[in-house]
C-alpha positions in Angstrom: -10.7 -19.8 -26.9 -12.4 -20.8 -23.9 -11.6 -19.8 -20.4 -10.7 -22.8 -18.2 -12.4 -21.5 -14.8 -11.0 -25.1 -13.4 -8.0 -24.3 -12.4 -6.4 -24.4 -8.8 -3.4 -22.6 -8.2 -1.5 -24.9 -5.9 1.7 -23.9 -4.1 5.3 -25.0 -4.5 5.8 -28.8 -4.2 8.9 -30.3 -4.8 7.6 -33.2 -7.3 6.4 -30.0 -9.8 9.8 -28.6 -9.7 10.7 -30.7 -12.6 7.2 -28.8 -14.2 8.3 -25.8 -13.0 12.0 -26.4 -15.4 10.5 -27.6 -18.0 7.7 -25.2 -19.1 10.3 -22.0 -18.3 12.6 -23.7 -20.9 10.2 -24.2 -23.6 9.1 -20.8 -23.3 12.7 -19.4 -23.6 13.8 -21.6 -26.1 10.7 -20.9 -27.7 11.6 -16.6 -28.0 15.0 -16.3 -26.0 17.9 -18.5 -24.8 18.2 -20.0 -21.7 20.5 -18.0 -19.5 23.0 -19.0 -16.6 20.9 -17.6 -14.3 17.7 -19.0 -15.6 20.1 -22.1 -15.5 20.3 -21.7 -11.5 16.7 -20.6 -10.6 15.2 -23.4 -12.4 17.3 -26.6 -11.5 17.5 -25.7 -8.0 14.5 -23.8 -7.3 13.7 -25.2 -4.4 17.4 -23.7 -2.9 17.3 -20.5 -5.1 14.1 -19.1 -4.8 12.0 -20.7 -1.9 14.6 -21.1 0.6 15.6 -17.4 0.1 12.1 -16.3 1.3 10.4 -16.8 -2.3 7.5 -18.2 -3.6 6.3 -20.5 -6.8 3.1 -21.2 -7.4 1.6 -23.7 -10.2 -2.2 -23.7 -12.3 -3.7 -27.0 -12.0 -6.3 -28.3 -14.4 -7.5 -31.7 -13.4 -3.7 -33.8 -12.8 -1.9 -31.3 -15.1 0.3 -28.6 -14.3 -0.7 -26.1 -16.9 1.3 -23.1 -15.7 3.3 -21.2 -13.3 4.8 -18.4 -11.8 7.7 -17.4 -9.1 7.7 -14.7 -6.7 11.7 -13.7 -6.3 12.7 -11.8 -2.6 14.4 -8.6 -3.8 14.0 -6.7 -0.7 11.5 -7.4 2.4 8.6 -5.6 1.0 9.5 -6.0 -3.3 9.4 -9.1 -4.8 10.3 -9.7 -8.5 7.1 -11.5 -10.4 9.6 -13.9 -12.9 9.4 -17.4 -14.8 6.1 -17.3 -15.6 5.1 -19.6 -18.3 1.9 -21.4 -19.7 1.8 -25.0 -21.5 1.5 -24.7 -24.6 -1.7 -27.0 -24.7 -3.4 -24.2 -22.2 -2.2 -21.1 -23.9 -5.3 -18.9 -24.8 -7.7 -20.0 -21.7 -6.6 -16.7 -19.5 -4.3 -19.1 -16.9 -1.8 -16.3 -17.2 -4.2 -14.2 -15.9 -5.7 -15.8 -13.6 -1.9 -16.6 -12.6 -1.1 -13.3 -12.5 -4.8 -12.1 -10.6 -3.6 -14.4 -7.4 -0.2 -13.6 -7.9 -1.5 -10.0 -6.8 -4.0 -10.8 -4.4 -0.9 -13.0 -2.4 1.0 -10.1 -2.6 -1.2 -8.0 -1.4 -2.3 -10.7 1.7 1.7 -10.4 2.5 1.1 -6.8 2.4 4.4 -6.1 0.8 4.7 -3.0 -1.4 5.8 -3.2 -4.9 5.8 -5.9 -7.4 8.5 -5.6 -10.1 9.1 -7.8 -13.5 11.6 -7.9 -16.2 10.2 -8.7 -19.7 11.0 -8.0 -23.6 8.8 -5.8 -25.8 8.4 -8.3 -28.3 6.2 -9.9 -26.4 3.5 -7.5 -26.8 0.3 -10.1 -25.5 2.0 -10.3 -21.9 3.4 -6.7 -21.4 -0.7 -5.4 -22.0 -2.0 -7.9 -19.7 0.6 -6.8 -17.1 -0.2 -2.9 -17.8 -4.2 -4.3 -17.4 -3.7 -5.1 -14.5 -1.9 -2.2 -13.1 1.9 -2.6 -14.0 3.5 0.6 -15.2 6.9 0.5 -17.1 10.1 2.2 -14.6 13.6 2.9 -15.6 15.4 -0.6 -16.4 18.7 -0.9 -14.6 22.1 -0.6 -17.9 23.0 -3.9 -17.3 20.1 -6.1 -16.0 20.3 -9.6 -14.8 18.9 -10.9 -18.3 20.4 -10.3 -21.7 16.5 -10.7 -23.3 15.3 -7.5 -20.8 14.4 -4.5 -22.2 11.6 -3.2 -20.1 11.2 -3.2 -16.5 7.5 -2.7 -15.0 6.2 -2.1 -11.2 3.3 -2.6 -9.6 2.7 -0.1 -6.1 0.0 -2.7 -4.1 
């Protein structure tokens, strides 16, 4: 497939938050189940991640949200990279990447220091296109804060 290069990635807003649910939950239901916690960050996102000093960001082609991505506070200068998801309709056009390319560059504009992200290695497509673009796998804590993680990955901006 076709790389959309059309795509604007537009920040939070609370009329996508509803967007911002529903294309996390399809993705879990779709290889996971949806967890308390994923529960709490995505019906209240606006009070659990950007009022705690966090950030969610959304792909735009044309008037459709096609993807999106959340940048977590963990400490003033680390930020967790979580709920990222893609449409299913814009699967296979790179808007991950591209999500994940000015998820970077923003993170290196705030000139924090490390990106981290939880993931599964079943999911083999995402965990190379996060070591592509520099993400190396570090110790995951015993009991992390979702059942489905078995890999932890850092990125040193």
């Amino acid at each position: 497939m076709n790389t959309i290069k059309n795509a604007s990635i537009i920040p939070f807003d609370s009329k996508y938050a509803k967007d911002f649910a529903a294309l996390n939950v399809a993705w879990l239901e779709k290889y996971f189940v949806v967890e308390p916690l994923d529960v709490e960050l995505l019906e209240n996102c606006q009070e659990t991640i950007i009022n705690t000093g966090g950030y969610i960001f959304f792909a735009k082609v044309d008037n459709e949200i096609a993807g999106t991505f959340s940048l977590i506070k963990v400490e003033e200068d680390m930020y967790e990279l979580g709920k990222m998801a893609v449409s299913p309709k814009f699967q296979g056009h790179k808007i991950g990447q591209q999500l994940l390319q000015f998820c970077i560059d923003f993170s290196k504009d705030q000139q924090w220091k490390k990106l981290i992200l939880y993931s599964n290695r079943i999911l083999e497509n995402a965990i190379h296109i996060y070591k592509k673009y520099g993400f190396k796998e570090i110790e995951i804590e015993k009991n992390p804060m979702y059942k489905r993680s078995n890999i932890k990955m850092m990125l040193i901006l």
